[in-house]
C-alpha positions, 0 to 999 in steps of 0.5 A: 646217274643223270647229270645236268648244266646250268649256270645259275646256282640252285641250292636254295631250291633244292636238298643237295650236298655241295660238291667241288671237283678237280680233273684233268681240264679244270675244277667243277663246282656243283650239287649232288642231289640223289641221283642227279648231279648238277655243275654249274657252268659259270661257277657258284657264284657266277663267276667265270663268264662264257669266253673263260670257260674250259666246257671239258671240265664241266662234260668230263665230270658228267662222263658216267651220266646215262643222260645229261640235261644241259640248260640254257638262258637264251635270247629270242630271235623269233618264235617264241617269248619271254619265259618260254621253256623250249626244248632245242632240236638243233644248234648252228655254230661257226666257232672252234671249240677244244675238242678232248685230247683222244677220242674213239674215232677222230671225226664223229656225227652230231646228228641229232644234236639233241636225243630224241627219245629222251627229249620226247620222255622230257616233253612228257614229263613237263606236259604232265606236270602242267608245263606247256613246255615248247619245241623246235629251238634252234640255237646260235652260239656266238662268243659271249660275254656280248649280246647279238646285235641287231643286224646279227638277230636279223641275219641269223633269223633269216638263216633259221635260228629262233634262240640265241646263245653264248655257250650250246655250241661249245658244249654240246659237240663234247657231249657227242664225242663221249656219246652222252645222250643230251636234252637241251633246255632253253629259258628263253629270258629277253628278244633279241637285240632290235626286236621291236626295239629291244635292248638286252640286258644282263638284269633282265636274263637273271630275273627271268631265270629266277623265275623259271629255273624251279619249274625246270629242276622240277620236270628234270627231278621227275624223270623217271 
């Protein structure tokens, strides 16, 4: 079984049975499709905004995955463009984030962030199918439901970072402490605030995921 979270609801787009599930850190709204399990993130109907969320819920639910596709709407702070579809090699976060209640050992190494092997496999199966997919995000995660400002985009591009998140750095470190190999997956939506005078915008992020979130459950359905 492979997994993957994401936070825009993909029902229209693929054959899937419903699913609603309870365990011990919350409830769990997703598809089953074949022998891909899909939670969304925010809900169904996008309703729970990124400072509401209990990212264990959501993780635990995906513990028996021998991999776990985790995708993002991300914000640009330098490198890429608007509709790019990248793959994170690494994620800067400054933030607390629960951990789970028991863990095999009380400290452990995220180091990669993101699989190696399974991210390579996934590079190949998007270059395969025509998808000039990118790599090298490195992703900071602030505390949503805000947006960056400008002088934080500054800052942290200097730092490093080319893609911008509300969620990667609270969910990823959950992932390592169950020892789920994970593929990150960036949709990058808008530039960042004050690039070349940009403001985001929450409409802007929907319409971009619209368009793009086929073509990644596309490349995801064909791991093989």
């Amino acid at each position: 079984m492979k997994g993957l979270i994401i936070g825009y609801n993909v029902e229209h787009l693929i054959d899937a049975e419903t699913i609603e599930e309870h365990n011990t850190f919350g409830t769990v709204q997703g598809v089953l499709h074949k022998n891909l399990k899909i939670v969304y993130r925010h809900g169904k109907q996008h309703q729970h905004l990124p400072h509401e969320l209990d990212y264990r819920a959501h993780v635990w639910a995906l513990k028996d995955s021998e991999v776990v596709f985790a995708v993002y709407a991300m914000g640009i702070a330098n490198t890429y463009k608007p509709g790019d579809v990248i793959l994170l090699k690494d994620f800067v976060s400054f933030l607390p984030y629960k951990p789970f209640p028991q863990r095999p050992t009380p400290h452990y190494a995220v180091n990669p962030a993101f699989d190696e092997r399974w991210t390579e496999k996934t590079l190949n199966t998007a270059l395969k199918h025509g998808h000039n997919w990118k790599t090298g995000g490195i992703a900071h995660t602030i505390t949503g439901p805000r947006f960056e400002t400008s002088a934080e985009v500054q800052i942290l591009s200097k730092l490093g970072v080319n893609l911008l998140s509300m969620t990667c750095g609270f969910e990823i470190p959950l992932l390592h402490e169950l020892s789920i190999p994970v593929v990150g997956i960036a949709i990058a939506t808008n530039y960042g605030a004050g690039i070349e005078g940009h403001q985001p915008t929450q409409r802007e992020v929907e319409e971009m995921m619209k368009h793009k979130v086929a073509e990644v459950l596309f490349v995801v359905k064909a791991m093989d």
